[in-house]
C-alpha positions as CSV (number, residue, x, y, z in Angstrom):
1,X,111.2,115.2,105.3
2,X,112.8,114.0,108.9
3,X,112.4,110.4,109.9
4,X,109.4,111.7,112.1
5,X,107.5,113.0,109.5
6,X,108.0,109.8,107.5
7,X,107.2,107.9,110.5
8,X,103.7,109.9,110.9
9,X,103.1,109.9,107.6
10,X,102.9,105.8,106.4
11,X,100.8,105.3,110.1
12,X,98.2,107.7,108.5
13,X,98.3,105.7,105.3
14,X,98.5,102.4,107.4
15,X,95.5,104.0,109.4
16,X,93.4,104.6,106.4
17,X,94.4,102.1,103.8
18,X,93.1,99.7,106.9
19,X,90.3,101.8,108.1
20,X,88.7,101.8,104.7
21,X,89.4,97.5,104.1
22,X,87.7,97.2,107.8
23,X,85.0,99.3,107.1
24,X,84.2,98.4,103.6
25,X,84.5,94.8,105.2
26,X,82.2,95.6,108.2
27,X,79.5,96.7,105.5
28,X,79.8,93.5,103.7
29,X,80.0,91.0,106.6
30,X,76.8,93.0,108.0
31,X,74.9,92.6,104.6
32,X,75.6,89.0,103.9
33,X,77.7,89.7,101.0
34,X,81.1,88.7,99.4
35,X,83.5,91.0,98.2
36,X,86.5,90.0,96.0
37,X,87.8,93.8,96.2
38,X,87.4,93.5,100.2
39,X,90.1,90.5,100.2
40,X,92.4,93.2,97.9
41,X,91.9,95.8,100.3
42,X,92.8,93.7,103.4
43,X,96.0,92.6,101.6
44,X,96.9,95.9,100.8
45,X,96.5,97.1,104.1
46,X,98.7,94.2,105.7
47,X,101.7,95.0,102.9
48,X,101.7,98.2,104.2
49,X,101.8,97.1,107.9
50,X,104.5,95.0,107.3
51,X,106.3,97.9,105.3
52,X,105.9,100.3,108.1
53,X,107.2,97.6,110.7
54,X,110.3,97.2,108.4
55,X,110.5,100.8,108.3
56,X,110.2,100.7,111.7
57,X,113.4,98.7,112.3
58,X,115.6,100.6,109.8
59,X,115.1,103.8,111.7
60,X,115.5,102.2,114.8
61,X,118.9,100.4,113.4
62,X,120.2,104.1,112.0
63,X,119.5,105.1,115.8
64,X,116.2,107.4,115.2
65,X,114.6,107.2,118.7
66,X,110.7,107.9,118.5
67,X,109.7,110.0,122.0
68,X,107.5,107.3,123.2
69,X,108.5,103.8,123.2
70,X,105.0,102.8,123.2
71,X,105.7,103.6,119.1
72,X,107.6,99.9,118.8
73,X,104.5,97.9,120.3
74,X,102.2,100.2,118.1
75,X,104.3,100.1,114.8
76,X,105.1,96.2,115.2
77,X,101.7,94.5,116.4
78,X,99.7,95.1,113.2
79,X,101.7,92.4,112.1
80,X,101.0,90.1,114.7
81,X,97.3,91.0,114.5
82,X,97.6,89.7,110.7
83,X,99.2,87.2,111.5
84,X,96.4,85.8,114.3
85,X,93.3,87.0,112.1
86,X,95.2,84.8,109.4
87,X,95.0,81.7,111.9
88,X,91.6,82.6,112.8
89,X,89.9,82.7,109.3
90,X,91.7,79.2,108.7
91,X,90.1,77.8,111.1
92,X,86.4,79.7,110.3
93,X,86.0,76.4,107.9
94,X,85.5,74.1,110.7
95,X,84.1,76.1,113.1
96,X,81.1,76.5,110.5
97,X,81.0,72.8,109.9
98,X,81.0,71.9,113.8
99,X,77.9,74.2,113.8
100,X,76.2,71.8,111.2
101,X,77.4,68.7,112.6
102,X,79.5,67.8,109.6
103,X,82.5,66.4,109.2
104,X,84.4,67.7,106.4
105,X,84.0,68.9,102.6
106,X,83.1,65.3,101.1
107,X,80.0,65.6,104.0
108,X,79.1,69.3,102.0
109,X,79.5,67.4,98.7
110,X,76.8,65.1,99.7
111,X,74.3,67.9,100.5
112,X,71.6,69.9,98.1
113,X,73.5,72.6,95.8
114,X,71.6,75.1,97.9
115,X,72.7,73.8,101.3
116,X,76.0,74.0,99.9
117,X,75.9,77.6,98.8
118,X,74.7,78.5,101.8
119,X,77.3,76.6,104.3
120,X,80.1,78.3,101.8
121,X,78.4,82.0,101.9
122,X,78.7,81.6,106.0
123,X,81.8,80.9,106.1
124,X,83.2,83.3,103.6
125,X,81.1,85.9,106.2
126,X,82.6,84.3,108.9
127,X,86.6,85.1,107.3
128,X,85.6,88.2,106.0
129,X,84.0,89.3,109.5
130,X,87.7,88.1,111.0
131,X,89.6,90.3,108.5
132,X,87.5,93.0,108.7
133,X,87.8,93.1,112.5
134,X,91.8,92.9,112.1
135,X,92.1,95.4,109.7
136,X,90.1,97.9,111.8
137,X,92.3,96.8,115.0
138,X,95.3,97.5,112.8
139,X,93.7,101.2,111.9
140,X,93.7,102.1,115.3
141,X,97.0,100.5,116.0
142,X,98.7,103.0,113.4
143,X,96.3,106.3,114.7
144,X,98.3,105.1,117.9
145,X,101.6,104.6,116.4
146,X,100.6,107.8,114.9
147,X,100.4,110.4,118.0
148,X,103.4,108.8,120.0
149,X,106.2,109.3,117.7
């Protein structure tokens, strides 16, 4: 197997390892339901991104030249986009809470066990709606990174 095929191969599997965490995300998110395999799934997919960047930079270091050089900004900004969905879902917490004038967790605590539940289940939507949306940018990242080496 050339470096090529290698290189084409893991952005298919980056393509659909992501591909199926966004989708199976996108289903969630759009029926108000939590998933603890979607969080597995979107973890998955950004160990592989970050293993294809890495591969990335060892061919480029044993001087394997893809034909496009569009293939760098393909290969490497998955990890970025993980990186910024990661900063995004942190923050999903308080945007939720600024929705419903509240001021931190001890101001949740004080509310009805069902208003609770129900400020947590939006924003655990709210991350998961993130991440799915990353992992699906990610998917058509690699389907890029795919058809210009």
């Amino acid at each position: 197997m050339t470096h090529r095929d290698a290189a084409r191969d893991c952005a298919l599997i980056l393509a659909g390892l992501n591909g199926l965490a966004g989708f199976f995300g996108a289903v969630r998110w759009y029926r108000h339901e939590a998933s603890r395999g979607f969080w597995v799934a979107v973890r998955i997919g950004q160990a592989a991104a970050i293993a294809y960047a890495a591969m990335t930079g060892v061919f480029y270091l044993a001087g394997w030249q893809p034909s496009n050089k569009l293939f760098y900004l393909y290969a490497l900004l998955p990890v970025a986009i993980g990186f910024v969905a990661e900063q995004l879902r942190v923050i999903s917490a308080d945007h939720v809470l600024t929705q419903r004038d509240l001021e931190d967790s001890a101001a949740v605590a004080r509310l009805a066990p069902v208003d609770q539940e129900e400020i947590v289940l939006a924003i655990v939507r709210r991350e998961l709606g993130v991440m799915a949306a990353a992992a699906l940018v990610v998917c058509f990242l690699a389907l890029r990174a795919f058809g210009t080496y």
